[in-house]
Each structure stands twice: as C-alpha cells, then as structure tokens.
C-alpha positions in Angstrom: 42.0 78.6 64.9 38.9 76.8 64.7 40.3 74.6 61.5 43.4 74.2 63.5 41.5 72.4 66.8 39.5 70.3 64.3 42.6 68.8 62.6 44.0 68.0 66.2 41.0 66.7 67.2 41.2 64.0 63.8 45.0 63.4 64.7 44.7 62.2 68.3 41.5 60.1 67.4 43.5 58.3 64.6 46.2 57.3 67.1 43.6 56.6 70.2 42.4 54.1 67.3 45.5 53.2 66.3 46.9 52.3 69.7 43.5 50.3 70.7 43.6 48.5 67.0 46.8 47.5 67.9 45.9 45.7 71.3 43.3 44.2 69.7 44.9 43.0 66.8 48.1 41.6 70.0 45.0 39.9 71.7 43.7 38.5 68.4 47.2 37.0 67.6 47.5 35.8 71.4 44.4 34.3 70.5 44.6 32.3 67.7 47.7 31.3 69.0 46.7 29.5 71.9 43.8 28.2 69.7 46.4 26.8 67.5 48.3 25.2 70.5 45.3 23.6 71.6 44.2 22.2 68.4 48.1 20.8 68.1 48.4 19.0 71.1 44.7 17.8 70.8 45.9 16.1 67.5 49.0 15.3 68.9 47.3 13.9 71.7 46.4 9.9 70.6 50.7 9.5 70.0 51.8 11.1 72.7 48.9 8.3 74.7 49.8 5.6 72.6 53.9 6.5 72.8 53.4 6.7 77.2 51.6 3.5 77.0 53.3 1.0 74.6 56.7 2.3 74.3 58.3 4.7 77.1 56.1 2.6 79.8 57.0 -0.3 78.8 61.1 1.0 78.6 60.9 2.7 82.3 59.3 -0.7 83.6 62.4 -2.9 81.8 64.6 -0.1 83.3 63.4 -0.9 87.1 62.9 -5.1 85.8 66.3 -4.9 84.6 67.4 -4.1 88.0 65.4 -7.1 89.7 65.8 -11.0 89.7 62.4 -12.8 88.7 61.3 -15.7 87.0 58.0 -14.5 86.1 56.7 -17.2 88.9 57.8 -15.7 92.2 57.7 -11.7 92.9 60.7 -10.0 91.6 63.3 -9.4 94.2 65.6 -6.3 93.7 69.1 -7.2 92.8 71.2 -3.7 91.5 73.3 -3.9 89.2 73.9 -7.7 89.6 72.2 -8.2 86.1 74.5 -6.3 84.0 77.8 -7.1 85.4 76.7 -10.5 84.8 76.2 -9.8 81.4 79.5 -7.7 80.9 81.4 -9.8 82.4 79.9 -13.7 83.3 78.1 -14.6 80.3 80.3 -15.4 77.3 77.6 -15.8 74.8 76.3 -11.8 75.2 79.4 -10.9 73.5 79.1 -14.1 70.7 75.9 -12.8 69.9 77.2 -9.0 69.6 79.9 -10.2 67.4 77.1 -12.1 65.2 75.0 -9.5 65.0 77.6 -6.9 64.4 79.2 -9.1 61.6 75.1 -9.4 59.9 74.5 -5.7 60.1 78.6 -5.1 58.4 77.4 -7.1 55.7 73.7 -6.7 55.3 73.4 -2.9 55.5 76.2 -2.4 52.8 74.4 -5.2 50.5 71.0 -3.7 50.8 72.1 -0.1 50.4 74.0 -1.1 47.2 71.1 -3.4 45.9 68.3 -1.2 46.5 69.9 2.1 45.0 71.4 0.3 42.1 68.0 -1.0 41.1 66.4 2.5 41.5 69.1 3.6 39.6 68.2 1.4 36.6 64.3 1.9 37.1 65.2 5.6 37.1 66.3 5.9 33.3 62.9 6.6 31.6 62.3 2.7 31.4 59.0 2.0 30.3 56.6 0.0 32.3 57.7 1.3 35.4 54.9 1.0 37.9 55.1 -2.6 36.9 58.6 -3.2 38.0 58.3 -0.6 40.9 55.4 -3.2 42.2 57.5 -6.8 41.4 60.2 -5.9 43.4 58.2 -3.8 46.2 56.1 -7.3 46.5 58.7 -9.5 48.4 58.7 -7.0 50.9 54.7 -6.7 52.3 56.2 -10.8 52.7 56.0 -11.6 56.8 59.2 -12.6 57.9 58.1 -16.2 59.4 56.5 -16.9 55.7 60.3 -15.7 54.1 62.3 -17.6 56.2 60.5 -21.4 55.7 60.9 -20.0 51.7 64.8 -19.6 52.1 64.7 -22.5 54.3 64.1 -24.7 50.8 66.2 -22.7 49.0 68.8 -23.4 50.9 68.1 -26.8 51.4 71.5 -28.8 50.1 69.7 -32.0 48.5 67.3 -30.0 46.4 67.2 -26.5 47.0 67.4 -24.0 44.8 70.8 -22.2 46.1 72.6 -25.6 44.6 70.7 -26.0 42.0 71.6 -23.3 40.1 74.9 -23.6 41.1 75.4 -27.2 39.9 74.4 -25.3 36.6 78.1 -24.1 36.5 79.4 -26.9 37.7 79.9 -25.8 41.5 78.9 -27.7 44.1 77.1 -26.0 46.7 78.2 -25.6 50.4 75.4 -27.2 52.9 74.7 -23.3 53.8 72.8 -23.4 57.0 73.9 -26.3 58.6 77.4 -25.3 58.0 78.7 -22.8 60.7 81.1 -21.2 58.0 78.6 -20.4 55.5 74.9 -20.3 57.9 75.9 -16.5 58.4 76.3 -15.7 55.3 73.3 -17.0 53.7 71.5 -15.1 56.3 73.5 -11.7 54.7 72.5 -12.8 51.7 68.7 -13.7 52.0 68.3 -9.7 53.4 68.1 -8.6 50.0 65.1 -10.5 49.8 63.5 -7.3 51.2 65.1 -4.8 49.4 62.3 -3.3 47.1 61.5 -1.4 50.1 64.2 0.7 50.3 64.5 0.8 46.4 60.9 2.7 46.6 62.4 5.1 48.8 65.8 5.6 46.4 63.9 6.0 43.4 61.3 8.9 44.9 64.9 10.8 45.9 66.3 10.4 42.5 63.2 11.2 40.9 63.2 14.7 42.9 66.8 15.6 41.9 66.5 19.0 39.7 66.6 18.0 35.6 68.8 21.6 35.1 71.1 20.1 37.7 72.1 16.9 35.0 71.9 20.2 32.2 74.3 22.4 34.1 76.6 19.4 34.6 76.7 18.3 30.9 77.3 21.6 29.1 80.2 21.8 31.4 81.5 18.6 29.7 80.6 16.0 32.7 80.2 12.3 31.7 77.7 9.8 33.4 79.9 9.5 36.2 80.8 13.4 36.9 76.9 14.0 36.6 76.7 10.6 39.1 79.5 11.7 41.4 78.5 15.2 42.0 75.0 15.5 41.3 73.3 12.7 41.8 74.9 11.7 44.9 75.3 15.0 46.7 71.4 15.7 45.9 70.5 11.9 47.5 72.6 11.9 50.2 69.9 12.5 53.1 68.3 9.8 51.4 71.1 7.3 51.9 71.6 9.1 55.2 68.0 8.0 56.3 68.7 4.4 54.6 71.7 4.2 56.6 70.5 4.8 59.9 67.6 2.5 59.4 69.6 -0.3 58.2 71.8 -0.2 61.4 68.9 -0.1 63.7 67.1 -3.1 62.3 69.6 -4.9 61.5 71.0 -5.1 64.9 67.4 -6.0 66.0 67.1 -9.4 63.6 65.3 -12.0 65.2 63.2 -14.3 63.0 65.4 -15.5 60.6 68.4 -16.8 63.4 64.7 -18.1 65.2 63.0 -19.5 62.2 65.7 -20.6 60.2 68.6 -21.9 62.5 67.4 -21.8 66.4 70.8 -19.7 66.4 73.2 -23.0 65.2 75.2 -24.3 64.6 77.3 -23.9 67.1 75.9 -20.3 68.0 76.7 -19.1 64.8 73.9 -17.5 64.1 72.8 -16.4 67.5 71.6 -12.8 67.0 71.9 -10.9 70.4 67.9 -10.4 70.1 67.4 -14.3 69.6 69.5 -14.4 73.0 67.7 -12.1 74.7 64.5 -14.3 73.9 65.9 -17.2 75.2 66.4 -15.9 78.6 63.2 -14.3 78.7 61.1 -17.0 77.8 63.0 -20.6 77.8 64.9 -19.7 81.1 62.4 -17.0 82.5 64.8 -15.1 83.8 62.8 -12.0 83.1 64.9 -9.5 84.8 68.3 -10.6 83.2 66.6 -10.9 79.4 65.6 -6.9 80.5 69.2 -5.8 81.6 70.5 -7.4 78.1 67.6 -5.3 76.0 69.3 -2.0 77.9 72.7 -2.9 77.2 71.5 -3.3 73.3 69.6 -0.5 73.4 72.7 1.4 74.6 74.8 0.0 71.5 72.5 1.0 68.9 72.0 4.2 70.6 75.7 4.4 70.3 76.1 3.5 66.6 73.3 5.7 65.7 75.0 8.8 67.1 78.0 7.8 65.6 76.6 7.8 62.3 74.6 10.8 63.1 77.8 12.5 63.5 79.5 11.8 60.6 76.7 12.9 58.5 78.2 16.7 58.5 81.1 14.8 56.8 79.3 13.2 53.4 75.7 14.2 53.6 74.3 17.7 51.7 71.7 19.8 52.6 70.4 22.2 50.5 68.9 24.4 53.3 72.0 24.6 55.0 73.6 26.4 52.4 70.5 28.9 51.8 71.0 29.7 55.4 
C-alpha cells in the first residue's frame, strides 16, 4: 500500500513538471521569437528609412505634383486630372517617344540577352584563363554612361569613326548613323551591348551551378550538344533568363543618357526616349507637374509589361522547388 502511494506520488510530480516544463519551454519560444522579431526589423530598419525617404516619398509627392500645375517659380495650383488627359490625348510626342522607346527595348533586350548568355556560354567550357576574360568583358560595364556615350559618339562619327572604318575594310560604305534618322536608332540598339559583361557574369554563375550528373544522365541516354542544351541547360537557367528578362525591360524603357548625350533626341525625334521627354518638361519647360503625370503614366507601362512577363513565366521558366513540393 505504502509502495503503491509512493509510485503515485513520483507519477503526478513527473506530469506537474512536465506540464510546467512545458509552459516554460511556450514562454521561452514566445520569447526568443519576439527577440528575433525585434532584431529583424532593427536590421531591417535603415531600408525601410532609406526606401520612405528616397523612393515611396518621393513617388506619393509626384502622385499629388502630378495632379497640380507649377512651374517650379509660382506655388503649384491644383489642376485634377488635366495633366494626364493632356498627355493621352494633346501631346503627340508622349506617344513618339513610347513608340521609340518601345522599339529600343524590342531590340535591345533580345540583343543583350543573346550576347551576354552566348559569351557565358563559351567562357563556360573549361577555357583556361577564365578570370581573365570574366574581368575584360565585365570592365566596359563599371564605364559611366556619360563617359560611353562621347566614346560611341567617335565611333560613330562618319568622317573617321571607327563604325566606317572597318566597314570600308569590306568595301561598304558606312551610313552617317546618328545624324541619320533611319539608322540613329539603331546604333543606339547596337551600342547596348557595350554593357553586356554585366549580365554575362550573372549567366555564367547560373551555368556554372547546373548539376554535372544532369549533362551525365543526358549523354548516356544518347543526347547530343543540343539535347543536353535544349533540355538541361536551359530548363536548369531559366530563372536566370527570367531575372535577365525582367531587368532588361525595366531599364531599357528607362534609357536616358545616351538619346541625351548622344543625339538631344534627333533627328527629327527619332531618338526621343519617353524618359529624355519627360526631362525636358521638367527642366527646359518647368512644367513640373506635367513632367510628374508623364513619370506615372510610365511607371504604369512598365508596371504593366513587368506583370505581363511575370505571368508568362509559369509558361517557359523551371523551378526546381516547385516540383519537390
């Protein structure tokens, strides 16, 4: 009998310890939990300052600007949606410069996705020396964009640039490029790839993290270069393009310097990029509110190309998680 109360005893002190470990194990957990939400948005904390102060300040204050008439000289006087249906529908040269800029970023993002991957490709086959190339083609792009475009402006110059030099090599003779409103686009397409070791960096760490057994798997089940290009190495890259892809839209629709720097948007609007536009009304005809409306109205278009792209991504791009889930 005696035994028997002893061993009850034990029993319920094991669970009255059990139950209160417990608890104090939840409050340990709760604990560290909120110390590890502090900590997070206490490192967090200098971006979320700097991204209220420089960039979704500064967007809510074009928002309200973009609403208003001012000349940066006399106080802004509110105006509704004046500014926009302006733009939309008054000034002719919004949709030139959409049209340019859409027509750069069709034929620079294709160029510079092709370029870049196709020299990671070749850097990517066990050629010796590699940090050496990696570093001569990464160079042209830690170039400012003011210092490239006086560059291209030689090469491009007709008399004795280099652009018709080498082409009087073969016996062609070279087109005036960019005073000629035909071809000033296109050299502007074609200088881009000036900058292209940037993205080729980026190609080359992808394909250097595609899975060796992958290339094995493929070849012992009789795949040639292109079987083990078409469905290993591209499926495994893919986010990598994805990310390329996205990037290249959004900047290219934002080029600036080289329609400012190289052509002042000629000849005959040619090359007037819609952020080159934008400029000008902000700062040549300070009208401040109406350079704001147009930065929305862009902003809204890239936004609209980016999801766009975003949602055909399900189509063409692979994710290895996805399928472990």
């Amino acid at each position: 009998m005696a035994e028997r109360e002893v061993r009850t005893d034990e029993a319920a002190i094991a669970r009255w310890f059990q139950k209160h470990g417990l608890a104090a194990g939840r409050r340990t957990r709760r604990g560290l939990l909120a110390s590890e939400n502090r900590d997070g948005w206490l490192f967090a904390s200098p971006w979320i300052a700097g991204f209220v102060l420089f960039t979704a300040g500064p967007m809510v204050a074009s928002f309200v600007m973009g609403l208003m008439q001012w000349d940066l000289l006399s106080p802004p006087q509110f105006a509704g949606w004046s500014n926009y249906t302006r733009a939309l529908r008054q000034d002719p040269l919004v949709w030139q410069a959409l049209r340019i800029t859409t027509a750069y970023a069709l034929g620079s993002v294709p160029l510079q996705m092709v370029s870049g991957f196709s020299l990671a490709l070749l850097l990517n086959t066990g050629v010796s020396g590699l940090r050496w190339y990696r570093t001569v083609y990464y160079m042209p792009a830690v170039l400012g964009g003011v210092e490239v475009s006086l560059l291209w402006i030689w090469v491009y110059q007709p008399q004795f640039g280099l652009a018709n030099w080498m082409l009087s090599l073969v016996g062609i003779a070279g087109p005036p490029w960019l005073a000629s409103q035909t071809w000033a686009l296109p050299s502007l397409v074609i200088m881009s790839v000036w900058g292209v070791g940037q993205s080729m960096v980026i190609y080359l760490a992808g394909l250097q993290g595609v899975p060796t057994t992958l290339y094995e798997a493929a070849s012992a089940d009789g795949a040639n270069w292109w079987g083990r290009f078409r469905h290993v190495t591209l499926p495994m890259v893919s986010p990598v393009l994805f990310f390329q892809l996205v990037m290249g839209i959004i900047g290219a629709l934002q080029v600036f310097t080289a329609g400012y720097v190289m052509t002042a948007g000629g000849p005959n609007n040619a090359t007037l990029f819609f952020v080159l536009h934008l400029y000008r009304n902000a700062f040549q005809y300070f009208k401040m509110g109406y350079a704001c409306s147009l930065a929305w109205l862009l902003f809204l278009y890239v936004s609209a190309l980016t999801l766009l792209t975003f949602r055909s991504s399900s189509a063409w791009v692979y994710y290895e998680t996805e399928l472990r889930t």
